[in-house]
VOMARGU-550335 format. One record per residue: z, y, x of N, C-alpha, C in turn; residue in three letters. Coordinates in steps of 0.02 Angstrom, whole numbers, plus 50000, padded with zeros to 5 digits. Each point is the difference from the previous one (the first is absolute). Layout:
BEGIN
ZYXZYXZYXALA...
This chain:
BEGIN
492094983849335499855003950060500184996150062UNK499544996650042500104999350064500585002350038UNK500324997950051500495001450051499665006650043UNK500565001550016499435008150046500385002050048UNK499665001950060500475002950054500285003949981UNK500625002450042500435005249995499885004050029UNK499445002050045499805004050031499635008549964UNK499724999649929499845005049974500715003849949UNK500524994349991500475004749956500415001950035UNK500104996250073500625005650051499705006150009UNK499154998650009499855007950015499835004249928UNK499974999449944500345003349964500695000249994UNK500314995750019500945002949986499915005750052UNK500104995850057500085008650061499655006649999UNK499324998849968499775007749985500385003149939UNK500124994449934500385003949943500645000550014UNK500254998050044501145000350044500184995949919UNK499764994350017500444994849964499974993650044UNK500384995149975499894994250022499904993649959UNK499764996250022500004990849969500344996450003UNK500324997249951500354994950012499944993150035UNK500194999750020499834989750031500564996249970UNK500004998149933500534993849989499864992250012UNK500614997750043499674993050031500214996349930UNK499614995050005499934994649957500324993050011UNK500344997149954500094992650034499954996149940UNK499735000649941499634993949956499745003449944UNK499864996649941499825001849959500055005949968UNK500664999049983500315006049947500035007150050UNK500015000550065500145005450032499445002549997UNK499284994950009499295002749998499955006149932UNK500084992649973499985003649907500225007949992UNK500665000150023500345004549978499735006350037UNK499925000550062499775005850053499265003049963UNK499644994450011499125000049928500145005849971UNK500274995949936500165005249938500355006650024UNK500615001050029500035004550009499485004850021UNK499724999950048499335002450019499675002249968UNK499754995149940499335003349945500335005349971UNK500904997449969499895004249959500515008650031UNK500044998850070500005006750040499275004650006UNK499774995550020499255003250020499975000250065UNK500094995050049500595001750047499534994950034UNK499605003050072499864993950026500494997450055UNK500014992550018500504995150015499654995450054UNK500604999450052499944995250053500524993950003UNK499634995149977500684992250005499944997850053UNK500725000750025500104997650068500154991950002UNK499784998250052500344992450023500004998350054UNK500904997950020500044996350056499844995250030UNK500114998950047499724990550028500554995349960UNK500655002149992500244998749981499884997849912UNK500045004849962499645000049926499434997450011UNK499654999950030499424998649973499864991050035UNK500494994350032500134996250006500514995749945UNK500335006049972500394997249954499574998949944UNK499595005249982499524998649952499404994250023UNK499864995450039499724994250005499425001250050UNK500135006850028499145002150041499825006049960UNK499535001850040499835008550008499074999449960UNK499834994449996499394998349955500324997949931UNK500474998549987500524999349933500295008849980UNK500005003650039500245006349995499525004849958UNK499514998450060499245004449964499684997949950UNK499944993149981499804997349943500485002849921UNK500714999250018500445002449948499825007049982UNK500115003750046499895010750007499205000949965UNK499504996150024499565001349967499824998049945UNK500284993249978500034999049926500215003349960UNK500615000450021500455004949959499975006549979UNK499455004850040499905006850005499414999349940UNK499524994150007499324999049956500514997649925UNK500274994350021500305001349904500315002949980UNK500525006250036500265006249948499675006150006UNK499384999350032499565006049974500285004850039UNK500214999450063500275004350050499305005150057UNK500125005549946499345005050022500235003850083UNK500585001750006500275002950045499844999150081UNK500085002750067499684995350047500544996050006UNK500054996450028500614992750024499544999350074UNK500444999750051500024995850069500344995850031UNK499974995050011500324994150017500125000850094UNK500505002349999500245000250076500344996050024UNK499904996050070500624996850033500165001750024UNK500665000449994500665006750024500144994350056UNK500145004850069500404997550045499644993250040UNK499465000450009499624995249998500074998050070UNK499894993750047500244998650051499024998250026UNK499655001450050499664997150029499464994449968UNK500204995750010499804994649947500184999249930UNK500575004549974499814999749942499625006149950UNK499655003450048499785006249989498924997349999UNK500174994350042499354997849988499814995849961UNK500734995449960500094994649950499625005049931UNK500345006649991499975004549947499275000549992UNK499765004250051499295000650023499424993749943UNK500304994350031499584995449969500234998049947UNK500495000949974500404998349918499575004749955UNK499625006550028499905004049930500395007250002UNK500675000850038500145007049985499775005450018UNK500135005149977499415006050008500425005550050UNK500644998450026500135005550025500454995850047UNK500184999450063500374998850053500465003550042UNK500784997050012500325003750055500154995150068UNK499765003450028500264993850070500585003750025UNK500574996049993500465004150052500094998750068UNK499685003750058500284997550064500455003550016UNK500685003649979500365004550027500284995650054UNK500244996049985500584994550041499454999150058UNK499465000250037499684997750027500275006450068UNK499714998250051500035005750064499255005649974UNK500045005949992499655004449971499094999550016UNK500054996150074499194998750017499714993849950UNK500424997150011499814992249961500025001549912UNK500485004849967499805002349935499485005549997UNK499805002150052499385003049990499434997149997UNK499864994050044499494995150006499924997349934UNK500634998049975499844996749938499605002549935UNK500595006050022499785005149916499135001049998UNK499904998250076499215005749999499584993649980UNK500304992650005499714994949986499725001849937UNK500594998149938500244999549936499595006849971UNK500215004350029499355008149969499264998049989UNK499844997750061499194998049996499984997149954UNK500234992649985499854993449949499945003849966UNK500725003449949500135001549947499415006249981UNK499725006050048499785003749972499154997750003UNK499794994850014499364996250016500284998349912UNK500154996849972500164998349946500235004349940UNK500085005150012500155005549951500834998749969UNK500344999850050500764997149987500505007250020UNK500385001649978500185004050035500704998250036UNK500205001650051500485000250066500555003749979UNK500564995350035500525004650018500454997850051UNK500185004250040500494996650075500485004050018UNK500504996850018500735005850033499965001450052UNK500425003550023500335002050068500765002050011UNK500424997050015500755002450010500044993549901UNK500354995350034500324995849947500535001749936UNK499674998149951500745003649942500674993549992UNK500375006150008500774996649975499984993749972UNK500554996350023500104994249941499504994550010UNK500194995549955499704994350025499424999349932UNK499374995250003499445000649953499624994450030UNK500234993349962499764993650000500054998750071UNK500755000750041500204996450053499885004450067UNK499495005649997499715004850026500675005050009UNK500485001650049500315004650009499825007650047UNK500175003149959500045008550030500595004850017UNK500075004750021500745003850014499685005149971UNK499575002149983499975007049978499855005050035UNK499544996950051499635005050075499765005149949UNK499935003350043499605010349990499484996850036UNK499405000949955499094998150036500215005750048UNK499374999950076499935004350040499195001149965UNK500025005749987499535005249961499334999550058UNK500054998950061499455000350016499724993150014UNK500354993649985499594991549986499715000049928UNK500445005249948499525001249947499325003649997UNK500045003050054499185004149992499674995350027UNK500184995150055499614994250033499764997949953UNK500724995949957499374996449953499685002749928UNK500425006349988499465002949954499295000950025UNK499835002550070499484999350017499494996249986UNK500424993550012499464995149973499774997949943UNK500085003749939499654999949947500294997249935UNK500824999850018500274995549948500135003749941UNK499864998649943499985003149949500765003349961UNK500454996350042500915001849960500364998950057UNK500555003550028500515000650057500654998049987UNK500394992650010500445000949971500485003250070UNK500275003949992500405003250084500864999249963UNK500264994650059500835001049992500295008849991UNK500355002449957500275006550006500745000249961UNK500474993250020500714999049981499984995949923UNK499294998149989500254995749953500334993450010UNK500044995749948500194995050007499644995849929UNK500004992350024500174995049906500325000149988UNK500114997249948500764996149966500375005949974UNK500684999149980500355003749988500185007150066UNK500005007649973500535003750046500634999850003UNK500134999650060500905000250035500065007949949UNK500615001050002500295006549987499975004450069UNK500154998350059499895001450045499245001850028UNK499425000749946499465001050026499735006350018UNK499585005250050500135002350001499455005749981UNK499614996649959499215003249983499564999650033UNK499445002749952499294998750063500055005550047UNK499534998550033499905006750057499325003750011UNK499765004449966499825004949950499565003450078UNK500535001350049499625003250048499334994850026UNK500344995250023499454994050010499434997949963UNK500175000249931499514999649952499415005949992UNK500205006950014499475003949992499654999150065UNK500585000450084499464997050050499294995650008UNK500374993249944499184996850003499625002349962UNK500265001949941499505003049943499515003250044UNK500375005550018499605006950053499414995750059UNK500264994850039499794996450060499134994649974UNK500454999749948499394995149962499515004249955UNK500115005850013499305002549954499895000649924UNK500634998349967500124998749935499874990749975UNK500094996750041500164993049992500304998549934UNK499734996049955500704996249936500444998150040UNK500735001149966500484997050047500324994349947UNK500324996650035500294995949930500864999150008UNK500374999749980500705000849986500384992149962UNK499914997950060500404993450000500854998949959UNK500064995149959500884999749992500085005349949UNK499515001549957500135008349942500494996949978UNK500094995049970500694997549960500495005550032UNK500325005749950500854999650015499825008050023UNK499525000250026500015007050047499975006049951UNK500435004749987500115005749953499465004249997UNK500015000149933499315005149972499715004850043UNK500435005050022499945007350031499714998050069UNK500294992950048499544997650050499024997949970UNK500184994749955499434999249985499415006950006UNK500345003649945499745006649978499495005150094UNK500484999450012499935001750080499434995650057UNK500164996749982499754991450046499145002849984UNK499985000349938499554999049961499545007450016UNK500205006549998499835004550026499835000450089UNK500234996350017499814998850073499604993950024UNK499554999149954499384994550017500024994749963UNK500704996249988500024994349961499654999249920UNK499544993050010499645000249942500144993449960UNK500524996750054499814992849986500704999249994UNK500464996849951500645000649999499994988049960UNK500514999850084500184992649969500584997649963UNK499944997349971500694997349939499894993449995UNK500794996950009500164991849986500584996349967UNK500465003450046500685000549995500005002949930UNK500035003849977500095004049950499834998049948UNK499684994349976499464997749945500534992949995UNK500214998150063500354992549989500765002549987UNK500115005450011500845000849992499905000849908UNK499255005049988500255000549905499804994149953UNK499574995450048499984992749967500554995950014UNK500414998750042500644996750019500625003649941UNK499745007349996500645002149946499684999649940UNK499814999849968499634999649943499974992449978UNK499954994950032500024995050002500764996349991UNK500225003350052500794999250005500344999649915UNK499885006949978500385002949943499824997149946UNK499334996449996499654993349943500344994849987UNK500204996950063500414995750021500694999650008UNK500305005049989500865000649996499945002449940UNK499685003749945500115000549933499924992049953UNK499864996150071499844992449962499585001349932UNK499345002350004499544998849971499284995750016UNK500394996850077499414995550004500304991249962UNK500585001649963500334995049963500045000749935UNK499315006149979499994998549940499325000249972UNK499964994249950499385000749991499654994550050UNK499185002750006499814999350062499965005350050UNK500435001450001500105006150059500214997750074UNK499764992949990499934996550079499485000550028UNK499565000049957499074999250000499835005750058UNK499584999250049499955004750058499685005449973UNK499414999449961499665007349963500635005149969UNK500664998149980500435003449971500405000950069UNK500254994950025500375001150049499995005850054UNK499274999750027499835004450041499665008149958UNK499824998349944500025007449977500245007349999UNK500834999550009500295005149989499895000250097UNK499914997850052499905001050069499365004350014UNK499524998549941499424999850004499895009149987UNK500194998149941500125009249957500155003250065UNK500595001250033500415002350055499475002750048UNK499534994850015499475001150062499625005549994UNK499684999249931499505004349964500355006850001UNK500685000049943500225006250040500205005150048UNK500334993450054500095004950076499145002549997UNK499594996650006499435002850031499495004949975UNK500175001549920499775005849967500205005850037UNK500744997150013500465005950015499545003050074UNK500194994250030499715003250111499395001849971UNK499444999049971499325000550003500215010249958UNK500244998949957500305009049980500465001550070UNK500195000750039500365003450061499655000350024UNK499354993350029499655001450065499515005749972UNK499754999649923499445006950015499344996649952UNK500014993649995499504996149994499624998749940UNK500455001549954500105000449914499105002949986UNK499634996149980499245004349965499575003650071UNK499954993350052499745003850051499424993150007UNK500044997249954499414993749997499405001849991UNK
């Protein structure tokens, strides 16, 4: 099955009040693992990639070549969209011509006229091409391939600006963050979130930094427009532990249990399972 915008399963998540996952990707085995999970959820799936990942992986025409191989030799029926998360300007037009089927330009960091100019750029291309869009407003928490945020509250009415303009997914700051949560955090902000929902007309919203954020938010988030739920953090902390625990039981010293197909296995398992798991919370489970 071909790569496919994300534009027809957000608008089935938001009409059915579920959401999609976006797990970012950064090589092989993460591809692999997110895939399978997928088919055998029933679960359609958005692989994210940074400028970051997707430089580490050798180029973004090395990206799309891998995702689509890979989907054609395990018989991956499900939809799959290849998004570049967080995408900067130029590398939102690199994507464009690499092959991916779904785009985010982020201009939050920009002065709000000049990320409007852009976004309305990047909309046209992408929807002249059957790609589907996605752009912020109000920056998320934390830092995301060098890209820093504080965790602004979007102003609900630059989201109707640029929902206006035709973008197919909203990502709007509403107290998230990346990376790990402080203990000190202090949740999303729920009022703000139904504001744009309401402002935008029923817009997909998307929910930046899901790593970490407690069920009963999700649960909520998710009832108030969100269709699009991102995860990163969360996938590398159960491959880092899973990996970890391979490696201090010193079983990569026995045998060939140095060999990377073994090595990285039990990291691998880990992935597959966090993401059975979020794809059952977000809603998504047999919605392929």
């Amino acid at each position: 099955m071909p790569l496919v915008s994300a534009k027809e399963m957000l608008v089935k998540a938001h009409e059915g009040h579920y959401a999609v996952g976006q797990f970012n990707i950064n090589n092989l085995e993460w591809t692999k693992e997110v895939l399978l999970a997928a088919q055998e959820m029933k679960s359609p799936v958005i692989l994210g990639v940074s400028e970051g990942a997707g430089k580490y992986m050798t180029g973004y025409k090395t990206v799309v070549a891998m995702v689509s191989a890979m989907v054609d030799s395990l018989g991956i029926d499900v939809p799959v969209a290849l998004h570049l998360d967080h995408g900067s300007y130029e590398g939102a037009k690199a994507c464009i011509e690499a092959g991916f089927s779904s785009i985010m330009f982020d201009g939050s960091h920009y002065p709000f006229a000049e990320n409007l100019a852009k976004s309305k750029e990047i909309i046209e291309i992408c929807h002249a091409k059957n790609l589907s869009v996605e752009c912020e407003v109000g920056s998320i928490g934390g830092e995301e391939d060098g890209v820093i945020g504080n965790g602004e509250v979007a102003d609900p009415k630059e989201c109707q600006i640029i929902a206006d303009l035709g973008v197919d997914m909203l990502a709007a700051g509403i107290g998230n963050i990346h990376g790990k949560y402080p203990a000190n955090w202090t949740g999303l902000n729920f009022e703000v979130l139904a504001q744009i929902q309401d402002i935008t007309n029923g817009k997909p919203l998307v929910l930046h930094g899901g790593s970490g954020i407690p069920a009963d938010q999700i649960a909520k988030a998710i009832s108030l427009g969100v269709s699009k739920i991102n995860v990163n953090t969360e996938l590398q902390l159960e491959f880092a532990a899973a990996t970890r625990t391979y490696v201090e039981a010193g079983k990569d010293k026995t045998g060939k249990g140095y060999d990377p197909r073994k090595l990285l296995a039990p990291g691998s398992s880990a992935i597959r399972s966090k993401v059975i798991a979020m794809m059952t919370e977000f809603g998504s489970v047999n919605k392929a």
